[in-house]
Backbone bond lengths (Angstrom), bond angles and torsions (degrees), N, CA, C in turn:
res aa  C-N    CA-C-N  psi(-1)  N-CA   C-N-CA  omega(-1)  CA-C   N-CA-C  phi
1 X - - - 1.443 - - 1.533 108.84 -
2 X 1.111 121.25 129.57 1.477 127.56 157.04 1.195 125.66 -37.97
3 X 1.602 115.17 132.90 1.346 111.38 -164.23 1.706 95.94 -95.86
4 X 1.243 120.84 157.19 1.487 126.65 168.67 1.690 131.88 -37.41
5 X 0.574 107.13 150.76 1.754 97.61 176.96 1.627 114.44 -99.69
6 X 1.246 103.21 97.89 1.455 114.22 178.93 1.293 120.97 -52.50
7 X 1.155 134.69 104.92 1.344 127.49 177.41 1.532 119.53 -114.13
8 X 1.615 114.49 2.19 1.549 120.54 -173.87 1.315 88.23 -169.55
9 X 1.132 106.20 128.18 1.554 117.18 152.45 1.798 119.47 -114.00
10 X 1.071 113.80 17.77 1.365 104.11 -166.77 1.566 123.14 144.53
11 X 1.344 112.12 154.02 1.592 120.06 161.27 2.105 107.08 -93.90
12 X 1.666 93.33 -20.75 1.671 84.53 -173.02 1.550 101.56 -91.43
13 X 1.114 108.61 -20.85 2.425 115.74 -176.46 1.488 70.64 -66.96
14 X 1.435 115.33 -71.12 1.838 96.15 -138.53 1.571 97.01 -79.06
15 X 1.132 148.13 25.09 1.404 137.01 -178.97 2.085 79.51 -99.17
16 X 1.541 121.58 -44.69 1.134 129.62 -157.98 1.281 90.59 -71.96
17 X 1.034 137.99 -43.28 1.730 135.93 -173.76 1.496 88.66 -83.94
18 X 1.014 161.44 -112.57 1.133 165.63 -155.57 1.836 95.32 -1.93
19 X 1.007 118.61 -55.40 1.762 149.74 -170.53 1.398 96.10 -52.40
20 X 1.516 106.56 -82.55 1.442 111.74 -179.28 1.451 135.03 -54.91
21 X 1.941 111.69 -22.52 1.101 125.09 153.87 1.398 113.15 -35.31
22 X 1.506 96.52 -84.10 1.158 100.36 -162.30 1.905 126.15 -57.79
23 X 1.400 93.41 -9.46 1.712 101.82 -169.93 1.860 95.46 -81.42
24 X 1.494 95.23 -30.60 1.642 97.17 -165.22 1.887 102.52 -61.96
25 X 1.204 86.72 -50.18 1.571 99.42 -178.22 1.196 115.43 -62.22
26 X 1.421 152.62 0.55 0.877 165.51 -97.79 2.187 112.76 -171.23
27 X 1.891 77.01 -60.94 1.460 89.84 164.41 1.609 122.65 -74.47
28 X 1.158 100.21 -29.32 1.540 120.73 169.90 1.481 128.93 -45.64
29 X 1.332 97.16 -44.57 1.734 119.66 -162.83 1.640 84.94 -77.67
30 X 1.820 116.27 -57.92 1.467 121.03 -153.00 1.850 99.70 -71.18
31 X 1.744 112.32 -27.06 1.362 115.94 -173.45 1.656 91.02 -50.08
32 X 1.461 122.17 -57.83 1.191 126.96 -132.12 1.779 106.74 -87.51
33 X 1.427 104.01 -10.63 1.177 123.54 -169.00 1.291 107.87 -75.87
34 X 1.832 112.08 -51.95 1.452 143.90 -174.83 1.601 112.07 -45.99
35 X 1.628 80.20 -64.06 1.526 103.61 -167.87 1.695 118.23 -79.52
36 X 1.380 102.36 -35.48 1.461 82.09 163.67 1.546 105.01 130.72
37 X 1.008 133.13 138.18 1.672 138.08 177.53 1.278 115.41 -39.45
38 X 1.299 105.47 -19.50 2.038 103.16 178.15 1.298 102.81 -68.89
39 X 1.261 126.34 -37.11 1.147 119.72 171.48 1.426 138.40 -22.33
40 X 1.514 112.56 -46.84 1.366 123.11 -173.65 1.484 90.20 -131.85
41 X 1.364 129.88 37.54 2.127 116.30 178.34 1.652 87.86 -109.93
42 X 1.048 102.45 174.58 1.617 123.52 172.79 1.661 97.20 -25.90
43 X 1.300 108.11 141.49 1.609 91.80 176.97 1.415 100.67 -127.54
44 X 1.540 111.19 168.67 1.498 124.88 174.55 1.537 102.26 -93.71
45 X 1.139 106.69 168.85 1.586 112.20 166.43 1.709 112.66 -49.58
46 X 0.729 107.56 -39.48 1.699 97.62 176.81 1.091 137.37 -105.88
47 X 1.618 111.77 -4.35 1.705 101.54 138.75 1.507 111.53 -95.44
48 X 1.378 137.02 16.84 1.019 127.65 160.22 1.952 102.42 -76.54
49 X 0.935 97.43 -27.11 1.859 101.70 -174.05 1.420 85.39 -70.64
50 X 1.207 133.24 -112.97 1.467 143.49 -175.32 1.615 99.44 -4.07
51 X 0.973 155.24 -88.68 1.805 146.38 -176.30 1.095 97.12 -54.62
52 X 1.047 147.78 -21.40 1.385 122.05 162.76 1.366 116.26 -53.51
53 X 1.666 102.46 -80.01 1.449 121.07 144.05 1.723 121.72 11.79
54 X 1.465 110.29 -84.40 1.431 122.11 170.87 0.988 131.05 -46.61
55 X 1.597 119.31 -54.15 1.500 129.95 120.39 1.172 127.70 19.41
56 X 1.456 109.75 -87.93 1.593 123.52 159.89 1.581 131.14 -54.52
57 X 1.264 110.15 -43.64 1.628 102.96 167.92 1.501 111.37 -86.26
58 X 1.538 130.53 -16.36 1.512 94.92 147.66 1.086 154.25 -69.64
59 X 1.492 102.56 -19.04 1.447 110.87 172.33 1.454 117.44 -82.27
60 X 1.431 118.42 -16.30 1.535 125.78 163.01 1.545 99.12 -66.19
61 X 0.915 114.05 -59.63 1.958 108.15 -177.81 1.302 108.95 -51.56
62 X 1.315 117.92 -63.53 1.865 117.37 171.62 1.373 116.76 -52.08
63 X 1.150 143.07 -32.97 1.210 138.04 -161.83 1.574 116.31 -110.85
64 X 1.598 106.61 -45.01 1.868 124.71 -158.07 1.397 104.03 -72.62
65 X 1.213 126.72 122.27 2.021 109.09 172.62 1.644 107.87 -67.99
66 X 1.043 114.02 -27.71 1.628 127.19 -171.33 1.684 98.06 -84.68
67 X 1.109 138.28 7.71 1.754 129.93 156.30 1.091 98.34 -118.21
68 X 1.215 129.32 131.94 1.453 165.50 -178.24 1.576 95.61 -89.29
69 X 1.667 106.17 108.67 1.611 99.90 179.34 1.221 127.93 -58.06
70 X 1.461 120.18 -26.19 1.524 118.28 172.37 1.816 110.71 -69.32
71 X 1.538 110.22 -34.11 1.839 93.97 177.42 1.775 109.87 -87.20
72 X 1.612 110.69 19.64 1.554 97.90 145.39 1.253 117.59 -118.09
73 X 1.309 133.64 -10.81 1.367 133.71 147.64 1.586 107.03 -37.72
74 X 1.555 112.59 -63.10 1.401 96.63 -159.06 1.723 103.32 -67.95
75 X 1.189 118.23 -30.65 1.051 137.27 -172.60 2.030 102.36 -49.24
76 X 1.364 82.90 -56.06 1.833 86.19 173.90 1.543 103.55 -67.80
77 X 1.209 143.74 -66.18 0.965 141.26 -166.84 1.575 121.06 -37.55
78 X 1.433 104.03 -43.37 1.187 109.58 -164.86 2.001 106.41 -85.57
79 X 1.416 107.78 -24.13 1.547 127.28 162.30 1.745 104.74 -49.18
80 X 1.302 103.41 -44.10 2.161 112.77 -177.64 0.984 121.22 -75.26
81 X 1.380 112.85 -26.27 1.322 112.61 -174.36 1.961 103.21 -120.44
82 X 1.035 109.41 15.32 1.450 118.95 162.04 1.501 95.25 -102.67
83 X 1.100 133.79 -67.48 1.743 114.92 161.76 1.280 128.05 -5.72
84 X 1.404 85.08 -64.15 1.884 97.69 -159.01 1.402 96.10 -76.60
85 X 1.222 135.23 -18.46 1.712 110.63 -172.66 1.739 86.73 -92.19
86 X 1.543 108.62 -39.56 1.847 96.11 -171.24 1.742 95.28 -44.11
87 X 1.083 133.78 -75.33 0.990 144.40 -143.35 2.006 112.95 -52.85
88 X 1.293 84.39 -25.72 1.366 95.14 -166.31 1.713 103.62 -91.88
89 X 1.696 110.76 -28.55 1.176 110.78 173.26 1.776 104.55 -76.76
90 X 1.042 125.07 -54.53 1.413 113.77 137.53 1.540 140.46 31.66
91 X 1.573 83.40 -76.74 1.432 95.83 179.11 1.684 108.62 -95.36
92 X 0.883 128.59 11.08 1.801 138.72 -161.59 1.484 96.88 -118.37
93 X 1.589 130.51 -59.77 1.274 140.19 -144.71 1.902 93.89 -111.87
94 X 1.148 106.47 119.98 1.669 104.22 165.00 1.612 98.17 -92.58
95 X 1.085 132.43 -7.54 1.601 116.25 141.36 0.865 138.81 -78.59
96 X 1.559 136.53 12.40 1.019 150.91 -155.45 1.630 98.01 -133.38
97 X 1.274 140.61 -56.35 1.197 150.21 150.65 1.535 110.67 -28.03
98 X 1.584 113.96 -50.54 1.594 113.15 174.74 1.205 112.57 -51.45
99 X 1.593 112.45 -66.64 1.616 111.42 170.77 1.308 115.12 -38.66
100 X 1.410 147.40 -50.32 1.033 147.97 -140.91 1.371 116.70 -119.53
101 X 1.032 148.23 -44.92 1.351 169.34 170.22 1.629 105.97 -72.87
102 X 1.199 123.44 138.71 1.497 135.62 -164.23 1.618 62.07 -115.13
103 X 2.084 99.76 159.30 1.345 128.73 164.24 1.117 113.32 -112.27
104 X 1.363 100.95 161.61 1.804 105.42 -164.21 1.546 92.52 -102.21
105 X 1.865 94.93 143.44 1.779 98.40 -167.60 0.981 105.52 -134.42
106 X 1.352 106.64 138.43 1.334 112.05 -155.68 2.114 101.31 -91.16
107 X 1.377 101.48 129.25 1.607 103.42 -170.43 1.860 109.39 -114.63
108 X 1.022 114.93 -11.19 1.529 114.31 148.55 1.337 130.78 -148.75
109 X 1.547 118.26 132.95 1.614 124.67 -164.04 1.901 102.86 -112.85
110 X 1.246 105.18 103.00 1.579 106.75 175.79 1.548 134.34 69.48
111 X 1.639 95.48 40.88 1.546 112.03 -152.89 1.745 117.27 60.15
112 X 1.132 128.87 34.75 0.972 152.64 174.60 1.926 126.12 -110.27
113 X 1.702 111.04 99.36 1.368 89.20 -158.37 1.393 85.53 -87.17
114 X 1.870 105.75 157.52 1.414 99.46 166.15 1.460 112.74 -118.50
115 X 1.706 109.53 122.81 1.016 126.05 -159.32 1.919 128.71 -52.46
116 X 1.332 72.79 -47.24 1.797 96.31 178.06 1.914 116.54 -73.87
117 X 1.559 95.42 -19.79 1.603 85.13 167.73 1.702 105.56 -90.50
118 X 1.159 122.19 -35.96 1.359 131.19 158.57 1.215 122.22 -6.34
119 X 1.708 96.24 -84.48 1.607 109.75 164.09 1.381 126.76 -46.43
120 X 1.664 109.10 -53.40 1.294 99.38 175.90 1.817 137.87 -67.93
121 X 1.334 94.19 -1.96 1.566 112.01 176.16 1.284 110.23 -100.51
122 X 1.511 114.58 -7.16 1.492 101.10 -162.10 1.623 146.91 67.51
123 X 1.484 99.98 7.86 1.677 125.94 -171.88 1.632 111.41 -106.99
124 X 1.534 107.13 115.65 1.265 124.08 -177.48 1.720 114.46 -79.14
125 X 1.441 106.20 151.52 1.728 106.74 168.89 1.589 100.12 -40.45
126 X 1.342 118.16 -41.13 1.438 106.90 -154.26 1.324 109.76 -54.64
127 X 1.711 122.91 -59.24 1.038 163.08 152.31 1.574 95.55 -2.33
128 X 1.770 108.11 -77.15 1.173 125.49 -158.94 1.695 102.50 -68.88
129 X 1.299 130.49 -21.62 1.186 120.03 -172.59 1.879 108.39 -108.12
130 X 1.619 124.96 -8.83 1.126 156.34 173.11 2.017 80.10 -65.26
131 X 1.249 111.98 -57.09 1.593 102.98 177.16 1.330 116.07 -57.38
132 X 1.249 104.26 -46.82 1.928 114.11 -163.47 1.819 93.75 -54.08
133 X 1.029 99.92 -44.35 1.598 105.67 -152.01 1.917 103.28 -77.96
134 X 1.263 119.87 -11.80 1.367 140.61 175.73 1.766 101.86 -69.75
135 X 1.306 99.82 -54.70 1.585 115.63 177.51 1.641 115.54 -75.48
136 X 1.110 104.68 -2.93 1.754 128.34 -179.33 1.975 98.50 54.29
137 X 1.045 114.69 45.58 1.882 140.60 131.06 1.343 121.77 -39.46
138 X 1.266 134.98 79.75 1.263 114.28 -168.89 1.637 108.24 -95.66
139 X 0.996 121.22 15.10 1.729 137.13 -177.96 1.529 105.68 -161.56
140 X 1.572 97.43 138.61 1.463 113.11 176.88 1.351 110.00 -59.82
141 X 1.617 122.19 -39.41 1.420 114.39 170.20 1.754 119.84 -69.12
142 X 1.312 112.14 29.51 1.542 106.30 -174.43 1.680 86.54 -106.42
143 X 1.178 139.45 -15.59 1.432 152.27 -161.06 1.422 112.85 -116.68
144 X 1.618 101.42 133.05 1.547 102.70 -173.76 1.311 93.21 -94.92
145 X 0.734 147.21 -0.24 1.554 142.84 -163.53 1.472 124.57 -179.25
146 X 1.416 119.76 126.26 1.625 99.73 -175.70 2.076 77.86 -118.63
147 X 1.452 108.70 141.54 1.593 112.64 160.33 0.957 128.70 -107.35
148 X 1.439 153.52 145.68 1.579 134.69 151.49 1.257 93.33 -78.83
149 X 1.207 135.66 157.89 1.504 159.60 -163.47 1.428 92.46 -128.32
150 X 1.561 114.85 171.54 1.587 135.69 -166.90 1.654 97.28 -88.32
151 X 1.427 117.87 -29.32 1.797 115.54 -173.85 1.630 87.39 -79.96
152 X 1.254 142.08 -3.04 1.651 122.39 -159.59 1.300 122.71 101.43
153 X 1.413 122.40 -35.72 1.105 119.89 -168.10 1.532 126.22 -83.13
154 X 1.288 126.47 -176.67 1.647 113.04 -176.68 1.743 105.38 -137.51
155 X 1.532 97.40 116.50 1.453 113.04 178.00 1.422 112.07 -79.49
156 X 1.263 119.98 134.93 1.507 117.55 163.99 1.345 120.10 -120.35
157 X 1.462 109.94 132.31 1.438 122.50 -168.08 1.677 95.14 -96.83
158 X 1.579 128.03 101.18 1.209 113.92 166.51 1.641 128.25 -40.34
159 X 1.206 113.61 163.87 1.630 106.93 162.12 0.969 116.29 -48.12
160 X 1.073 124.43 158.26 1.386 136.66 173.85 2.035 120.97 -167.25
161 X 1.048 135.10 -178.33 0.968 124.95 142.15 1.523 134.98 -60.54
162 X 1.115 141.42 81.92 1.783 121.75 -151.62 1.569 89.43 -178.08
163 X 1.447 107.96 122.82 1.193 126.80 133.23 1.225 143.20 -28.83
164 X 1.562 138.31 118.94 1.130 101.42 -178.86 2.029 124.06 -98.97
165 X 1.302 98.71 11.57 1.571 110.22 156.23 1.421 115.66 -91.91
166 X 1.410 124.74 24.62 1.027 127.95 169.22 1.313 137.61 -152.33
167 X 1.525 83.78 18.41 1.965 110.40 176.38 1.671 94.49 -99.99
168 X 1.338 107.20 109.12 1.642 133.33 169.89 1.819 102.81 -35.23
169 X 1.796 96.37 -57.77 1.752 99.49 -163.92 1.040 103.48 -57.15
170 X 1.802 116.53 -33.36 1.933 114.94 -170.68 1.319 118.17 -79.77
171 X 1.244 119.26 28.25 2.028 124.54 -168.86 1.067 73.86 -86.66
172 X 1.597 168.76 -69.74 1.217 115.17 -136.86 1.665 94.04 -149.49
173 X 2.135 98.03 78.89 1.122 82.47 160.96 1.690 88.94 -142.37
174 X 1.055 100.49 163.00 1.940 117.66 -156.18 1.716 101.58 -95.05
175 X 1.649 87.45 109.39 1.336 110.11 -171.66 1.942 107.96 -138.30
176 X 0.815 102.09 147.47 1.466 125.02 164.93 1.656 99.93 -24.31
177 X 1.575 102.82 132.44 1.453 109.93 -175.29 1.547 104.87 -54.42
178 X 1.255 95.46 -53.96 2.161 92.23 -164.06 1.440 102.94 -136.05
179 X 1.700 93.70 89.21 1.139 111.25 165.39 1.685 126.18 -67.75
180 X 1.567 149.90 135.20 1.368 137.78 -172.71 1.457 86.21 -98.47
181 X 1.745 107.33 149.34 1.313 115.41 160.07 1.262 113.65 -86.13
């Protein structure tokens, strides 16, 4: 049988949601304060996971009768500051970055798409030329380089004169062993 359609539960639920709102938001502002601007900048796949994440157990704390707002507080807390040391080990360990950090791959070399990083990224011409045309590119050969980056997105290095064993920004992005200039 169908359950009722809740449309009010109360002056004391919503004084309690009203409560947890504001505490969530609250913890939120100081999380973001603590931890640091990565928090909310362009994100990689895995602090895009984690705010998602946080996301989700605040609104389970604000909303759920069955989460106890303090075990998603701690719950968030302990999500921020598991960040902040990953992140920081991160930045210390280039083995630690491998595990953790997706590489930026390079998906066209000299108006040249390359197929196999393509596939393995999952990124279509459409996609790839939806960039060109952002950079006002009106041909893949107007671009020395199109990248996906670690946040998702795709940088394009216009033509230019430039090597690509000798473009500084491209040291560490994952491309085809032997690329020809």
């Amino acid at each position: 049988m169908a359950e009722a359609l809740n449309l009010w539960s109360g002056w004391p639920r919503m004084v309690e949601v009203g409560g947890n709102a504001f505490l969530f938001y609250v913890l939120i502002v100081v999380m973001v304060r603590l931890v640091g601007k990565r928090t909310t900048s362009e994100l990689n796949n895995f602090d895009w996971i984690i705010n998602v994440t946080i996301g989700s157990l605040a609104a389970s704390g604000i909303l759920l009768k069955n989460v106890a707002t303090a075990d998603a507080i701690m719950a968030i807390a302990v999500l921020a500051a598991c960040q902040f040391v990953t992140t920081m080990v991160v930045q210390r360990s280039r083995k630690a970055a491998d595990v953790v950090k997706a590489e930026p791959t390079l998906l066209t070399h000299k108006g040249r798409y390359l197929r196999e990083a393509m596939e393995r990224t999952r990124i279509s011409e459409e996609e790839i030329r939806a960039a060109l045309r952002q950079k006002g590119i009106t041909e893949n050969a107007g671009a020395n380089w199109v990248v996906l980056e670690t946040n998702g997105q795709l940088s394009v290095i216009p033509r230019q004169d430039a090597r690509w064993d000798e473009a500084e920004a491209l040291s560490d992005v994952r491309g085809p062993a032997n690329l020809e200039d």
